[in-house]
MARVEX-782785 format. One record per residue: residue in one letter; x, y, z of N, C-alpha, C, CB in turn. Coordinates in steps of 0.2 Angstrom, whole numbers, always signed. Each point is the difference from the previous one (the first is absolute). Glycine has a CB too. Example, Ala and Ser with C-alpha at 12.3 -4.5 7.8 and 13.67 -1.06 7.14 Angstrom:
SITE  residu   n.xx   n.yy   n.zz  ca.xx  ca.yy  ca.zz   c.xx   c.yy   c.zz  cb.xx  cb.yy  cb.zz
SITE       a    +66    -28    +39     -4     +6     +0     +4     +6     +0     -9     -6     +6
SITE       s     +7    +11    -10     +4     +6     +1     -4     +5     +3     +6     -3    -10
end
This chain:
SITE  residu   n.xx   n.yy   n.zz  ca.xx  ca.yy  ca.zz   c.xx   c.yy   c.zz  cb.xx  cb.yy  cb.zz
SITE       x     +3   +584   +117     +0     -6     -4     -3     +2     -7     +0     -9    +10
SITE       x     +4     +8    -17     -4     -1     -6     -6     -3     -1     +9     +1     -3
SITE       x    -13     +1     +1     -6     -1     +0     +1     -9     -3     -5    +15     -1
SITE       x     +8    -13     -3     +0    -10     -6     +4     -6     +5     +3     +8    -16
SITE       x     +0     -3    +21     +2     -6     +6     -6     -3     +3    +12     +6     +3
SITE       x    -17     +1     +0     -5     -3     +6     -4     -5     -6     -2    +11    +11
SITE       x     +1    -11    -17     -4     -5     -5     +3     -6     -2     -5     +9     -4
SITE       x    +11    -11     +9     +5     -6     -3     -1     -5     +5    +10     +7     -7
SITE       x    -12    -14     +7     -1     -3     +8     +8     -1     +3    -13     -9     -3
SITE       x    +12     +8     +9     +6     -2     +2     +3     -6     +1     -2     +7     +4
SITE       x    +10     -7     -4     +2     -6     -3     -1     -7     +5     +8     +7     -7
SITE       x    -12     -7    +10     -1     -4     +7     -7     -2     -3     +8     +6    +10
SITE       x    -13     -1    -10     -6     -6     -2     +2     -3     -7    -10     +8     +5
SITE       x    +12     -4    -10     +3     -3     -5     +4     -9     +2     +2    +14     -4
SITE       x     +2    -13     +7     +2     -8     +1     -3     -4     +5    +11     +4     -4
SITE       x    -17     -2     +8     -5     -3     +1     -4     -3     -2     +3     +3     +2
SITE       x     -6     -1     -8     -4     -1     -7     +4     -5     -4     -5    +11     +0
SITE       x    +11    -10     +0     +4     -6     -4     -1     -5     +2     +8     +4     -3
SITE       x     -9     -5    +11     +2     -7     +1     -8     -2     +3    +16     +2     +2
SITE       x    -19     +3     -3     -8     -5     +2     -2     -3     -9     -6    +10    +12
SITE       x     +9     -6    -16     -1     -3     -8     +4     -6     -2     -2    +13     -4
SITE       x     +7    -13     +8     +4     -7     -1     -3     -5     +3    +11     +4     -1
SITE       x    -13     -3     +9     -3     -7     +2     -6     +0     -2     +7     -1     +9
SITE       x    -13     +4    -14     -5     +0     -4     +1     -6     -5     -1    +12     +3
SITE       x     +7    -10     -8     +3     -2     -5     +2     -9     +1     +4    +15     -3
SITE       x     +0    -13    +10     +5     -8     +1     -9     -5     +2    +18     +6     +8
SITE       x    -21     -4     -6     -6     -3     +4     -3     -3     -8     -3    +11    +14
SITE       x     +1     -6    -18     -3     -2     -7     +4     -6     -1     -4    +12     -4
SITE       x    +11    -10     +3     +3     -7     -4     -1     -7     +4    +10     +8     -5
SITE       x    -10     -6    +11     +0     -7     +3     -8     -4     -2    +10     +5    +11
SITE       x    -15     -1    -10     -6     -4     -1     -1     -1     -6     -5     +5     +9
SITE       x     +7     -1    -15     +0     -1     -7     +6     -8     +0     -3    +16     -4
SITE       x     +8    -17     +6     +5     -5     -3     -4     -7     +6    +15    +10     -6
SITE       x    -18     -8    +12     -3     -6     +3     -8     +0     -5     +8     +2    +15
SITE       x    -11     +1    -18     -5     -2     -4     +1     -5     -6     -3    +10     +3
SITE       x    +11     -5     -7     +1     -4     -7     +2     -7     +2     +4     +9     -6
SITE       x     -1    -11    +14     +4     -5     -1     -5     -6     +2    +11     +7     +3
SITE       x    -17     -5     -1     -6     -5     +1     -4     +0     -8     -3     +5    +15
SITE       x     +5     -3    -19     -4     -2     -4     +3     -6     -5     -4    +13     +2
SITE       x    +11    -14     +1     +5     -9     -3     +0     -5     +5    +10     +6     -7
SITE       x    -13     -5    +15     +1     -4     +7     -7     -3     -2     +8     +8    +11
SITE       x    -13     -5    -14     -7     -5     +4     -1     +6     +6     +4    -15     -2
SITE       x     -6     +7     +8     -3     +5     +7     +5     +0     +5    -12     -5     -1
SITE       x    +21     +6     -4     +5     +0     +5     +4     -5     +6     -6    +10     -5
SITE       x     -1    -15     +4     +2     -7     +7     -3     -4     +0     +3     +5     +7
SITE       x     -9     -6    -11     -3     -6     +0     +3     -7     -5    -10    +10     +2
SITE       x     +8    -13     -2     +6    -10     -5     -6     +1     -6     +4    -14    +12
SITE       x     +2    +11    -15     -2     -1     -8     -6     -4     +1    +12     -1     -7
SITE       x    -18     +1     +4     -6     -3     +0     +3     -8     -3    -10    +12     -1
SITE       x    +15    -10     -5     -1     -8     -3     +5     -3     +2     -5     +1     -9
SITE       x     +8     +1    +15     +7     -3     +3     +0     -7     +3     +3    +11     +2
SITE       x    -12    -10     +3     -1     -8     +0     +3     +5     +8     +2    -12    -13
SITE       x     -5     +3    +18     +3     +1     +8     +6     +2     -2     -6    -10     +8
SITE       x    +10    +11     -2     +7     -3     +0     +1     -5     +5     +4    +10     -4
SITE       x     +1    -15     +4     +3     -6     -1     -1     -1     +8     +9     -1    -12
SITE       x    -10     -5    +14     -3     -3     +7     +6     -3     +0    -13     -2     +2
SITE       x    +17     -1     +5     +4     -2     +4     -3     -8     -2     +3    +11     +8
SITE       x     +1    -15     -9     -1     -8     -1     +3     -4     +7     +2     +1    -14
SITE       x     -4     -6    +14     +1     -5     +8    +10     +2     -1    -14    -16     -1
SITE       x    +18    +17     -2     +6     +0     +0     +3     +8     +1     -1    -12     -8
SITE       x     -4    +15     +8     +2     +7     +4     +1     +4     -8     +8     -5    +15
SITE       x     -9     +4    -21     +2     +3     -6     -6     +4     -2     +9    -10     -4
SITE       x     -8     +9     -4     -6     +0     -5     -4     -6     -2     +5     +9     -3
SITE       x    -11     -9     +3     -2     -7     -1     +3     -3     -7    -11     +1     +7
SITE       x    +13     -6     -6     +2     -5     -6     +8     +0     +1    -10     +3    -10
SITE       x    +11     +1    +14    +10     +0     +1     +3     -2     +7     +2    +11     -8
SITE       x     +4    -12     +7     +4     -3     +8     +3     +7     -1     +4    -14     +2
SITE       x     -2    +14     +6     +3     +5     +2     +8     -2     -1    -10     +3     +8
SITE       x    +13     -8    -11     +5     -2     +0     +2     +4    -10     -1    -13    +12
SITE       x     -2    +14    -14     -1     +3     -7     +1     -4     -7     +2     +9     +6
SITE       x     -3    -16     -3     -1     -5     -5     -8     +2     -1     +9    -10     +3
SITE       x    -10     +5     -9     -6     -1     -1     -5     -6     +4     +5     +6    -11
SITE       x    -11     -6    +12     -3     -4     +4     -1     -8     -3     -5    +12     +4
SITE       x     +6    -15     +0     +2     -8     -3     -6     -4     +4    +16     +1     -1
SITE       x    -21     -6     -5     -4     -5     +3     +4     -7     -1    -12     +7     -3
SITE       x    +10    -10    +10     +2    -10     +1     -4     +0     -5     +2     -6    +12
SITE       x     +2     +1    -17     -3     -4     -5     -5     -6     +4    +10     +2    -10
SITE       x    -16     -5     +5     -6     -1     +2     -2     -5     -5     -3    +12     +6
SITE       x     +1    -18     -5     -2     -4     -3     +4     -3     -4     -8     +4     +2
SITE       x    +13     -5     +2     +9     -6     -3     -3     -5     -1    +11     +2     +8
SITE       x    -10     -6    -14     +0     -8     +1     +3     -5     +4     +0     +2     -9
SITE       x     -3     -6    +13     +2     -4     +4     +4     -5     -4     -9     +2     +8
SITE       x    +13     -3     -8     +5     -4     -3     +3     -9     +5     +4    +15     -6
SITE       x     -5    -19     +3     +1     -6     +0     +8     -4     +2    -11     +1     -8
SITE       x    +11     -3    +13     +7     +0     +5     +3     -7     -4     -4     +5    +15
SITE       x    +12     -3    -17     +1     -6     -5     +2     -5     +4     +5     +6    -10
SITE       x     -6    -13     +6     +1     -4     +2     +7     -2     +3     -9     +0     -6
SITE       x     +8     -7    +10     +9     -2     +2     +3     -6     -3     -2     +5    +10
SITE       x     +5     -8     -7     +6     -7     -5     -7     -4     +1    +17     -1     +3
SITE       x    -16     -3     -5     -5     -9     -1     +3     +0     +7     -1     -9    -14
SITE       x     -5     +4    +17     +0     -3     +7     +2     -6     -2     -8     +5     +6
SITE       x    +11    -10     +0     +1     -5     +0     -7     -2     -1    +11     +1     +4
SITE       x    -13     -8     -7     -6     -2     +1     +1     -7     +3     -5     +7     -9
SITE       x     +2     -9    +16     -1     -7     +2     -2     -6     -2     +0     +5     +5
SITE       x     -6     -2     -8     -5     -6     -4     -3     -1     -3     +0     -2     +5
SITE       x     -4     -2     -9     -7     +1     -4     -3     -3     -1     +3     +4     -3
SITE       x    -10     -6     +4     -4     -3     -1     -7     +1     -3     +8     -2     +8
SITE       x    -11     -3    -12     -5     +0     -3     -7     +3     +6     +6     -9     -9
SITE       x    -10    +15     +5     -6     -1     +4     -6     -1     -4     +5     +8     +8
SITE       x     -6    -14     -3     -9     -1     -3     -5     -1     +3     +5     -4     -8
SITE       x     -7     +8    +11     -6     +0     +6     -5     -3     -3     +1    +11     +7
SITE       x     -3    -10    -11     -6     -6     -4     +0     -7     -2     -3     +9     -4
SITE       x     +9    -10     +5     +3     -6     -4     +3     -6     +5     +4     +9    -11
SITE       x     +1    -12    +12     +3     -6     +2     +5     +5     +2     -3    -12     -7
SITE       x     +6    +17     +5     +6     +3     +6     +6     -1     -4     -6     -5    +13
SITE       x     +6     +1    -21     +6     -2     -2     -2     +1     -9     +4     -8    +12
SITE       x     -1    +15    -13     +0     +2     -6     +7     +0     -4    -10     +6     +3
SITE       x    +12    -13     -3     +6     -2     -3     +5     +2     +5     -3     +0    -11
SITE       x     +3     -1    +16     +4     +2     +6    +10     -2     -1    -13     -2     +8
SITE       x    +12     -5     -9     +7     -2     -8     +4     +3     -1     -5     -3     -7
SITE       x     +4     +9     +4     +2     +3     -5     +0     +9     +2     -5    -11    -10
SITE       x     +3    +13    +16     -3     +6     +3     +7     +5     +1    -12     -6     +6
SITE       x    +17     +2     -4     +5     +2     +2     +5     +5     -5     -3    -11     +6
SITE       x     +0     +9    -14     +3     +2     -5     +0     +7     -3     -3    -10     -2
SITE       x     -4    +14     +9     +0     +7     -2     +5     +2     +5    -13     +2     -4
SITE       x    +14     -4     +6     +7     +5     +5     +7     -4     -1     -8     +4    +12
SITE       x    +10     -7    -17     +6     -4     +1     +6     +5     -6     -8    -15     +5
SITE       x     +6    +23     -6     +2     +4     -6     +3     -3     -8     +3     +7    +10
SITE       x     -8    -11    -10     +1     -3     -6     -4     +1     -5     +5     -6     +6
SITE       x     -6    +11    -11     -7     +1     -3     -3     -5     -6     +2    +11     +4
SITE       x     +3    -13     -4     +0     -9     -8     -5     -3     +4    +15     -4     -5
SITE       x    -13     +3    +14     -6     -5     +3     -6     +5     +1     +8    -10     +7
SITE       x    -13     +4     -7     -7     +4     +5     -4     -6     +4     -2    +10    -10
SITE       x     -2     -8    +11     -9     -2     +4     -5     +0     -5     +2     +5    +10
SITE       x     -6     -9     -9     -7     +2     -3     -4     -6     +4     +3     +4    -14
SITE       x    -11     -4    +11     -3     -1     +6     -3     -7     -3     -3    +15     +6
SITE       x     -1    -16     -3     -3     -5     -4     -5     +2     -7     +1     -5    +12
SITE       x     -4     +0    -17     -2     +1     -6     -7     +0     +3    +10     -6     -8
SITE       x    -12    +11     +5    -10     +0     -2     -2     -1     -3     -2     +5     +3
SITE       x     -2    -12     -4     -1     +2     -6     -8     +2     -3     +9     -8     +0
SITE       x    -12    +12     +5     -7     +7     -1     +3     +4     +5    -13     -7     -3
SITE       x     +9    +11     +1     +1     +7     -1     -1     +1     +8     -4     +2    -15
SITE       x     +5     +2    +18     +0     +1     +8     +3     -2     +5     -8     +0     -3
SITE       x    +13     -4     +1     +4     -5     +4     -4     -5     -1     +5     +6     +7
SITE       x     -9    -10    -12     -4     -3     +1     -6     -2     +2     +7     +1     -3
SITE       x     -9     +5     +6     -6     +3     +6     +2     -4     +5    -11     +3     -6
SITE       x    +17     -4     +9     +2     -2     +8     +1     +6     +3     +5    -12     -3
SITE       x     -1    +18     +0     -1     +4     +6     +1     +6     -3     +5     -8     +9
SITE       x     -2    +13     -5     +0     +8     -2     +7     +2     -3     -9     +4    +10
SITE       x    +14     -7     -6     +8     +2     -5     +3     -6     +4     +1    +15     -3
SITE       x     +8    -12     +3     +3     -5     +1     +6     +5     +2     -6    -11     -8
SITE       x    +12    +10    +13     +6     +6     +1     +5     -4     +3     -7    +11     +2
SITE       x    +13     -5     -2     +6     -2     +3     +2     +3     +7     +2     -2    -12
SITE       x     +0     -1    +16     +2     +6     +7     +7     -4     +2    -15     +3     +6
SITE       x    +18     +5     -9     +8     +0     +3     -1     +1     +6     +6     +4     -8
SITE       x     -1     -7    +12     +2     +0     +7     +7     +5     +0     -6    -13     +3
SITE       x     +5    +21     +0     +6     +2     +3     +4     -3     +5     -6     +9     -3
SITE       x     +4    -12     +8     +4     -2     +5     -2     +3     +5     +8     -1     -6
SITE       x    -10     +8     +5     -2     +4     +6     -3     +6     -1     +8     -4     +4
SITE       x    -12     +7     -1     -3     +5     -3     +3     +6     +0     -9     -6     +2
SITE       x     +9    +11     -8     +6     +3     -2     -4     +7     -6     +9    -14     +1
SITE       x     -6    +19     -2     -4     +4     -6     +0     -2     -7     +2     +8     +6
SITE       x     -8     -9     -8     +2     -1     -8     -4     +5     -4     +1    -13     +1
SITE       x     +4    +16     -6     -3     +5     -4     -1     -3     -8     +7    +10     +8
SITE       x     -5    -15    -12     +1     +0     -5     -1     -8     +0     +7    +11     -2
SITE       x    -11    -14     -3     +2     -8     -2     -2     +0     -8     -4     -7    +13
SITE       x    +10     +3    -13     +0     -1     -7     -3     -9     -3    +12    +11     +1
SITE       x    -16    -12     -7     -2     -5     -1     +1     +0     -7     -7     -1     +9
SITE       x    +12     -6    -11     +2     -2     -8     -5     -4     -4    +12     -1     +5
SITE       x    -16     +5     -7     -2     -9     -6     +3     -5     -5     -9     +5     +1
SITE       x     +9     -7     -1     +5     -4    -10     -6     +1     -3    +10    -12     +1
SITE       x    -15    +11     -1     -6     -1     -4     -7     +5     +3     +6    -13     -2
SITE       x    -11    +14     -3     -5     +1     +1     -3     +7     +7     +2    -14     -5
SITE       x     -7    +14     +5     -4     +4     +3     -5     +1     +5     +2     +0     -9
SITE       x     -1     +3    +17     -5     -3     +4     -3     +6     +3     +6    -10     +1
SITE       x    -10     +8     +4     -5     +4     +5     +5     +0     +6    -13     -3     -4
SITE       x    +14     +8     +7     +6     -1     +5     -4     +7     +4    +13     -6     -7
SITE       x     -9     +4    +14     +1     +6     +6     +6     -3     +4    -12     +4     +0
SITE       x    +14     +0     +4     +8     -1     +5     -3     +3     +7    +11     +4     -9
SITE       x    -10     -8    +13     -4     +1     +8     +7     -3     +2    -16     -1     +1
SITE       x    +17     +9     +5     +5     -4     +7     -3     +1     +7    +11     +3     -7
SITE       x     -9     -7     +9     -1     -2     +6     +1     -6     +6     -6     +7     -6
SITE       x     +6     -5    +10     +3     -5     +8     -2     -8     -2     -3    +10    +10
SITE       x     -2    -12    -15     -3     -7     -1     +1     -2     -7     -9     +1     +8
SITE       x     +9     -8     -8     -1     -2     -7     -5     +2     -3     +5     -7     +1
SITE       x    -10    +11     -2     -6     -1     -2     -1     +8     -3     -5    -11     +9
SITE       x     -1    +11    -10     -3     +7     -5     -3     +6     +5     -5     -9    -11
SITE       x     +7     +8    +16     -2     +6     +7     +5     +6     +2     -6    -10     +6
SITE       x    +11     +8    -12     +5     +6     +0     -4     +8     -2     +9    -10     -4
SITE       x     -3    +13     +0     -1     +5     -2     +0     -1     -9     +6     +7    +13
SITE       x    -11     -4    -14     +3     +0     -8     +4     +7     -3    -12    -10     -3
SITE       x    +17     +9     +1     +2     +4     -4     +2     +1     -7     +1     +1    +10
SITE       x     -3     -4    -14     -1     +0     -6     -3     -5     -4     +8     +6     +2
SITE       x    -13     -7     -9     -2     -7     -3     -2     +4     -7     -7     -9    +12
SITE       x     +4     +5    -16     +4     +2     -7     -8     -9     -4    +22     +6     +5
SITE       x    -24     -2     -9     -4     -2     -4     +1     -5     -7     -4    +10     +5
SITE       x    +11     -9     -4     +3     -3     -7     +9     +1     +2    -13     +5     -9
SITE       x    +16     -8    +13     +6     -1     +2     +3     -3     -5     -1     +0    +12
SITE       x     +8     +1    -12     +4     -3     -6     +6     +1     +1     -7     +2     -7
SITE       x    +11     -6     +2     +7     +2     +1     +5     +1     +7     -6     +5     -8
SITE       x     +9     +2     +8     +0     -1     +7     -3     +6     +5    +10     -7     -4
SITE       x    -13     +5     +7     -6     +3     +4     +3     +2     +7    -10     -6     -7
SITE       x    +10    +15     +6     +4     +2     +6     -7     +4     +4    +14     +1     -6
SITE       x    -14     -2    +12     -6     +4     +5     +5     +3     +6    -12     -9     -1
SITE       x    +11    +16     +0     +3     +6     +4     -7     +3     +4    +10     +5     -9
SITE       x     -8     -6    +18     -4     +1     +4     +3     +7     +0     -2    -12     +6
SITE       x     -4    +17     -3     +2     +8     +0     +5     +1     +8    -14     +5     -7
SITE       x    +12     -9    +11     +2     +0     +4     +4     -7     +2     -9     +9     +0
SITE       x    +13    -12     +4     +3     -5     +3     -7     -4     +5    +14     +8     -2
SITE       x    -16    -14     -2     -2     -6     +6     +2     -4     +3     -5     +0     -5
SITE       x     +5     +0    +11     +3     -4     +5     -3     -8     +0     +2    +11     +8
SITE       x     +1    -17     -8     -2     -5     +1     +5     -5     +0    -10     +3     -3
SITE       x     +8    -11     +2     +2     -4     +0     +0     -6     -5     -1     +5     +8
SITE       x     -4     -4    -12     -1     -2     -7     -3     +4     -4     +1    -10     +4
SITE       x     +0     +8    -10     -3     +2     -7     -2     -7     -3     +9    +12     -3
SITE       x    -15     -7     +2     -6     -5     -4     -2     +2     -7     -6     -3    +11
SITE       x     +7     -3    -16     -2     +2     -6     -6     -2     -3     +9     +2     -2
SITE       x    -15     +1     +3     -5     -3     -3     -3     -1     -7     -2     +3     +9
SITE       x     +1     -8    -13     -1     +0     -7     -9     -2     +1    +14     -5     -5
SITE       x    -17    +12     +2     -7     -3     +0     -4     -2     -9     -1     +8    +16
SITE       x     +8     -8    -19     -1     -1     -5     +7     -2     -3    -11     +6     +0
SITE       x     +9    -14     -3     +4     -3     -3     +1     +2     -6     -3     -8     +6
SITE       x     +9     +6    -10     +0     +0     -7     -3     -4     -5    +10     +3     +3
SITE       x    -12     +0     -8     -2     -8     -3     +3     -2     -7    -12     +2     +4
SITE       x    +18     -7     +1     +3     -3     -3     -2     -7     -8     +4     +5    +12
SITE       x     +2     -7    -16     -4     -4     -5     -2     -6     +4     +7     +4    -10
SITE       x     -5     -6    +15     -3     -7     +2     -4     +3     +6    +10    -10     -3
SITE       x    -14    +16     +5     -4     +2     +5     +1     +4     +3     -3     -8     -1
SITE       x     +0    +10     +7     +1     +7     +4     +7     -4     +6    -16     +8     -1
SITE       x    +22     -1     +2     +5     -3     +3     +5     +7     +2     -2    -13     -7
SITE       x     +4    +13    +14     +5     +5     -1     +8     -1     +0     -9     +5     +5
SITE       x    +10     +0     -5     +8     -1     -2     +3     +5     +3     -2     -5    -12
SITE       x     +9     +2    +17     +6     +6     +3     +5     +0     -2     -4     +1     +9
SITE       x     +9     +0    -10     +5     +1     -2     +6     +3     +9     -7     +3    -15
SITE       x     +6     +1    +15     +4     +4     +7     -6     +4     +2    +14     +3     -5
SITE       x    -12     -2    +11     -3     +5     +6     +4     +4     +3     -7     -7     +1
SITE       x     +8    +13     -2     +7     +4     +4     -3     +6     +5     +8     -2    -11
SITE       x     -8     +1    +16     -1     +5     +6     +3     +7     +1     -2    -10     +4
SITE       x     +2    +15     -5     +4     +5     +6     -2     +4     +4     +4     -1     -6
SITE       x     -1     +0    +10     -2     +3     +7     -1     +8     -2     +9     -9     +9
SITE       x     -9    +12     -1     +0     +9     -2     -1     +1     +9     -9     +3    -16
SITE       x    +11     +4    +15     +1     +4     +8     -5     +1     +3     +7     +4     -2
end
C-alpha cells in the first residue's frame, strides 16, 4: 500500500463522523429555536396577569349575566303604579233622605228628593243659619242615598248650582257616618266627583257637610244631583 493511502482515514470512520456532527448540529438548533421561542411566550403557560378570573358559571348554567337561550338577561319590572279600577254605569238609586243626627231628623226633607230625580235646574238646600256654625246647634248636616241593597260603589258624583262646602262621602250598610270614607274635599264646588281606589261595598252613601256655605241670607247648603257608580 502507498504510503499517502495508509495517511488517508477510511471511508467508514469518515461517515461516522458525519453523522455524529449532524446530530451535534440538529441537537444545537433545536435548543437554540426552543430558547428564541421563549423569549416572545413569557413562562410558556402561565394566564395573562391582567386577564382577570375567568368567568364562573351563573344559576342558568352560562356566563354570569347571560341565559343560556342567547338572549340577553331580562329583570320583572318593579315598582308599577297601582292604577285605579274604572268606574261603572250609575246605579239605580232608591232613596234619599236628609241626615241630621244633631238636629230634629228633618233638613228640608220636602224637597230631598230633588237630588236624584236627574234634573239639575232642581235642587235641595238645607236650612238657613243665620251664625256661623250652624248656629252652634250642631257639627254639620248630610244626605244618605239609599241603594236598595248593598252593592259596590266606586265613584259618587255631587252637583252644586251654588257656592262652597266642607264635605266627605262615606259608604256603608247604615244611614249614618260609620261607613267607610272614601273621599272629602275642603272646599267642594261645582261638580264634585270622589273616586274610591278601590270598589266599597254597602248600602248607602252619606254626604256629610261639615261646613256650610255662607250664603247672602246666612250659612246654607245647596244640591243639585247626586250620581252614583257602581264598580267590580
Amino acid at each position: 500500500m502507498p504510503p499517502e493511502d495508509r495517511d488517508r482515514p477510511a471511508p467508514r470512520q469518515t461517515g461516522l463522523v458525519l453523522l455524529v456532527l449532524l446530530a451535534v448540529v440538529a441537537v444545537a438548533v433545536v435548543l437554540a429555536f426552543g430558547a428564541f421561542s421563549g423569549l416572545f411566550s413569557g413562562d410558556g403557560g402561565s394566564e395573562d396577569p391582567e386577564a382577570g378570573p375567568a368567568p364562573t358559571a351563573g344559576p342558568t348554567g352560562g356566563q354570569d349575566g347571560q341565559q343560556q337561550d342567547g338572549g340577553q338577561q331580562t329583570t320583572a319590572p318593579q315598582g308599577e303604579d297601582e292604577q285605579t279600577a274604572e268606574p261603572g254605569e250609575p246605579l239605580d238609586l232608591a232613596g234619599v233622605t236628609s241626615y241630621d243626627p244633631e238636629g230634629d231628623g228633618d233638613e228640608r226633607n220636602d224637597i230631598v228628593g230633588q237630588v236624584i230625580d236627574g234634573d239639575p235646574s232642581t235642587s235641595w238646600n238645607s236650612h238657613t243659619y243665620l251664625s256661623s256654625g250652624w248656629g252652634n246647634l250642631k257639627s254639620g248636616v248630610g244626605l244618605a242615598i239609599d241603594l236598595g241593597q248593598s252593592q259596590p260603589v266606586q265613584e259618587v258624583e255631587v252637583t252644586f248650582p251654588q257656592g262652597d262646602y266642607g264635605a266627605e262621602v262615606i259608604v256603608g250598610d247604615s244611614a249614618d257616618r260609620e261607613g267607610t270614607t272614601i273621599g272629602s274635599a275642603d272646599q267642594a264646588s261645582g261638580t264634585w266627583t270622589v273616586t274610591a281606589d278601590e270598589p266599597v261595598t254597602g248600602r248607602y252613601v252619606v254626604i256629610w257637610f261639615d261646613r256650610a256655605w255662607d250664603g247672602p241670607g246666612g250659612e246654607i247648603v245647596h244640591v243639585s244631583e247626586v250620581t252614583v257608580r257602581g264598580g267590580s
